[in-house]
N, C-alpha and C positions, 0 to 999 in steps of 0.2 A: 367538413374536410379537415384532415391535419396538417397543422401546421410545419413549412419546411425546417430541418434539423437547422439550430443555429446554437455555436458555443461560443462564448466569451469569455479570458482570464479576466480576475479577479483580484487575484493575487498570486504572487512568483516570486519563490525564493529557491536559493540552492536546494535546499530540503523538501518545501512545501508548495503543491503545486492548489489553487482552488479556480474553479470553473463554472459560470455560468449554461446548464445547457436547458435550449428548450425545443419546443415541436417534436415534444420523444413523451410516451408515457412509462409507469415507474418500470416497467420489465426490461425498458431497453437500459435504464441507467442501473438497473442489479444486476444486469447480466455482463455492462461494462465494470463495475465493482468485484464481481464475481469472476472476472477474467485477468484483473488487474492483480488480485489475491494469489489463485489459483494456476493460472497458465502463464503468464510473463517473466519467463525464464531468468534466472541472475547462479551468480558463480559462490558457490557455499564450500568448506570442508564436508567432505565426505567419508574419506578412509585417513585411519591413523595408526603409521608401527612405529610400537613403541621399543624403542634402541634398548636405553636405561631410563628410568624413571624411581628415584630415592625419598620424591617430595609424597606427603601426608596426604595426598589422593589418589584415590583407586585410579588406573589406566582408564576405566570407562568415563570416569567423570570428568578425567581431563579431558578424553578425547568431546566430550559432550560439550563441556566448557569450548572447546577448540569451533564446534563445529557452529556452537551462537556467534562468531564472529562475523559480522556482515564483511564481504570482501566488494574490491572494486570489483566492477565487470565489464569486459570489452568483448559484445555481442559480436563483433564485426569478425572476430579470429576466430571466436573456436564455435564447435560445434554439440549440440547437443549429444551424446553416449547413444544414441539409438540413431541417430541420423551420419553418424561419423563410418568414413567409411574402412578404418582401422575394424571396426567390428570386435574387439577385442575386450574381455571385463578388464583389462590391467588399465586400457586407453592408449593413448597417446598424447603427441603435442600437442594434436586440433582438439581434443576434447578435454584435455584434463590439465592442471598445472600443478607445478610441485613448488612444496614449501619447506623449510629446514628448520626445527627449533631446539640451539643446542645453547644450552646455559646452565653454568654453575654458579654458586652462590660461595663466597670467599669465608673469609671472617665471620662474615656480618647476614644480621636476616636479609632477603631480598626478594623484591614481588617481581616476576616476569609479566612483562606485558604484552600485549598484542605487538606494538613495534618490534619486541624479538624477532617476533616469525622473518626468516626470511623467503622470498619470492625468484623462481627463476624467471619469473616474468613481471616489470616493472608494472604493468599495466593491472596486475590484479594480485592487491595487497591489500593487509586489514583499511577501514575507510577512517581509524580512529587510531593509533600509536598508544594510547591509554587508556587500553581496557586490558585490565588486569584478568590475568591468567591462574596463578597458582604462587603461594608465599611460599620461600625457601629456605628453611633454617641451613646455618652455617655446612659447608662444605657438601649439602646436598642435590642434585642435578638431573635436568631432564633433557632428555636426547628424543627427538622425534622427528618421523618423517610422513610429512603429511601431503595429502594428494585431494585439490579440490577437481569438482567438476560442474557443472551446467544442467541446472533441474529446474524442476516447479513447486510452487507450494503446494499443490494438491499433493505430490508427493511425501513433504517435510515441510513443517514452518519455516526451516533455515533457511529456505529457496523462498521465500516469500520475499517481493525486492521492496514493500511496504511496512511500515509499525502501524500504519493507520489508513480506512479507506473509508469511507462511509458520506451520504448523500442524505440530502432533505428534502421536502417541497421548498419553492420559494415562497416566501411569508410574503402576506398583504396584513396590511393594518389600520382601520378603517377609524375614527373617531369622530362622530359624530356630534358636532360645537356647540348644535340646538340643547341637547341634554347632559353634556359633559358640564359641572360648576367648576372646572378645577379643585376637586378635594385631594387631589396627589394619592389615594391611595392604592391606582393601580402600579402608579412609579415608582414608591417605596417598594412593593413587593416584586416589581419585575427584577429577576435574578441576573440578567444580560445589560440591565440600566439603559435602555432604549428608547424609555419613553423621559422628556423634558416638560418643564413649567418655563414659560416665558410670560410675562404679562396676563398673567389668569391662565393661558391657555395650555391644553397638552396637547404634545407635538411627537413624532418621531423622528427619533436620529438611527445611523446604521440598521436598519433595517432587516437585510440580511443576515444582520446576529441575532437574530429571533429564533428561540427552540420551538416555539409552536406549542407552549407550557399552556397557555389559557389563563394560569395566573391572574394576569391583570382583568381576564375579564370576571374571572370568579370572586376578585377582589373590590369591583365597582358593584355602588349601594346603587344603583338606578336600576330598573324593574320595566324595559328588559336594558341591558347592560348598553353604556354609551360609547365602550368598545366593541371592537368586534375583530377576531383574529383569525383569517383567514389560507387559504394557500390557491395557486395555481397549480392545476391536475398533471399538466405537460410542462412545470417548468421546473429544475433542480438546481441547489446548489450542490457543486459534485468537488469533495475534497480528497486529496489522498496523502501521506508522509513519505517518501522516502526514506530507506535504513541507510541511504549512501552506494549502495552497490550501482545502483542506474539513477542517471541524471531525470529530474520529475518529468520534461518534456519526452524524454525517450519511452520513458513507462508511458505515457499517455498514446506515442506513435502506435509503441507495440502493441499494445491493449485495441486500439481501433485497428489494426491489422488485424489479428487475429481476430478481432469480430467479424470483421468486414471476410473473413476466409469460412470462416462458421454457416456466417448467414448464405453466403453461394455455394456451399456445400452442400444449406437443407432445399435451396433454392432447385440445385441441380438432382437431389435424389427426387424431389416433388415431381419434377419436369421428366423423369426418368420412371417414377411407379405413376405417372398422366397418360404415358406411351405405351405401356404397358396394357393399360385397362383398355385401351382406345383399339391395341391389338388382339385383344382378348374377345372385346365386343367385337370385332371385324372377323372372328373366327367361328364366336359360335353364330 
């Protein structure tokens, strides 16, 4: 029988969210990685017109440049462009925000940055003031009007509210004292430095930062090896980065909502071609 779902933090930071989960095996935590990528919405540059632009890059690359800026995002205002009910490709308030970037360069060279851009709405602006935009020789200058809105990364990277997502087994690590002599040479070669000498013995430390390499067992002279490097089938460590658009506990909300609307969607079509057969068989 499987075990009931149970997740634990690990670690939390502004940026970095890691997660203990277990009583799931791996399809249900790629399908959470794959959801978190993929469908968890955040607020990108999308359209860009350009006013004037004199600086040494083509209008596309800037706008391209424009559009890798990760922006805050405040789920709670606006709405996706397909569920807003403006209906309209220009958008609106609830779906779209507008930004202004108008800067000349004097005398002197000068880099524009992401704190240029300005926002009419405080709540969704670059997450970083110093990320450099485009260098401007003297008296040269870019005028633009730019309009984000509310995607997903399946449709663009930029809508991706992650730089990093990705899940492991959890490691076991077994060391067996009868045949281990302390020759240290699985410790020397483990890459993650995990394994310690104390008093003859080797021991493990942080656990968890085990890649699952074998290394150290490929590296012990005993015949058969006095390590042994294992994993649990149903248990992950489940990590993911935020680019700053969305706070890491909120990616995690949404990501399990939207699973949780998936799974009783296929739940409900199942239940619905069950009824089906059952009136079919009642017919013929």
């Amino acid at each position: 029988m499987r075990n009931a779902l149970n997740v634990c933090v690990l670690q939390k930071d502004d940026s970095h969210l890691r997660l203990l989960i277990q009583g799931v095996d791996v399809a249900f935590v790629n399908s959470l990685r794959r959801i978190i990528i993929a469908e968890v919405p955040c607020m990108a540059i999308d359209e860009v017109m350009v006013i004037e632009n004199s600086s040494v890059l083509h209008d596309e690359i800037l706008a391209h440049r424009l559009g890798l800026i990760p922006l805050t995002t405040d789920l709670d205002n606006y709405k996706l462009p397909e569920e807003c009910s403006c209906k309209s490709d220009l958008g609106c308030k609830l779906c779209r925000v507008s930004l202004i970037l108008d800067v000349e360069a004097g005398d002197k060279m000068m880099i524009v940055y992401s704190g240029d851009l300005k926002s009419d709405d405080p709540n969704v602006i670059p997450v970083s003031n110093r990320i450099p935009i485009v260098k401007l020789a003297p008296r040269q200058k870019v005028k633009l009007e730019i309009y984000a809105r509310l995607s997903r990364g399946k449709d663009h990277a930029k809508w991706q509210p992650v730089s990093m997502c990705a899940y492991k087994y959890l490691p076991r690590i077994n060391i067996d004292e009868g045949k281990c002599d302390g020759c240290g040479k699985c410790i020397n070669i483990c890459p993650k430095r995990i394994l310690i000498k104390a008093n003859s013995v080797v021991s493990v430390q942080r656990v968890l930062d085990c890649t699952l390499c074998q290394d150290c067992v490929k590296a012990c002279p005993k015949k058969p090896p006095a390590i042994q490097v294992k994993w649990n089938e149903n248990s992950f460590v489940f990590s993911f980065e935020s680019t700053g658009a969305l706070p890491v506990e909120r990616i995690a909300f949404e990501a399990f909502k939207i699973l949780d609307k998936r799974l009783e969607g296929l739940l409900n079509s199942l239940a619905a071609a069950e009824r089906a057969e059952e009136v079919e068989g009642v017919g013929s």
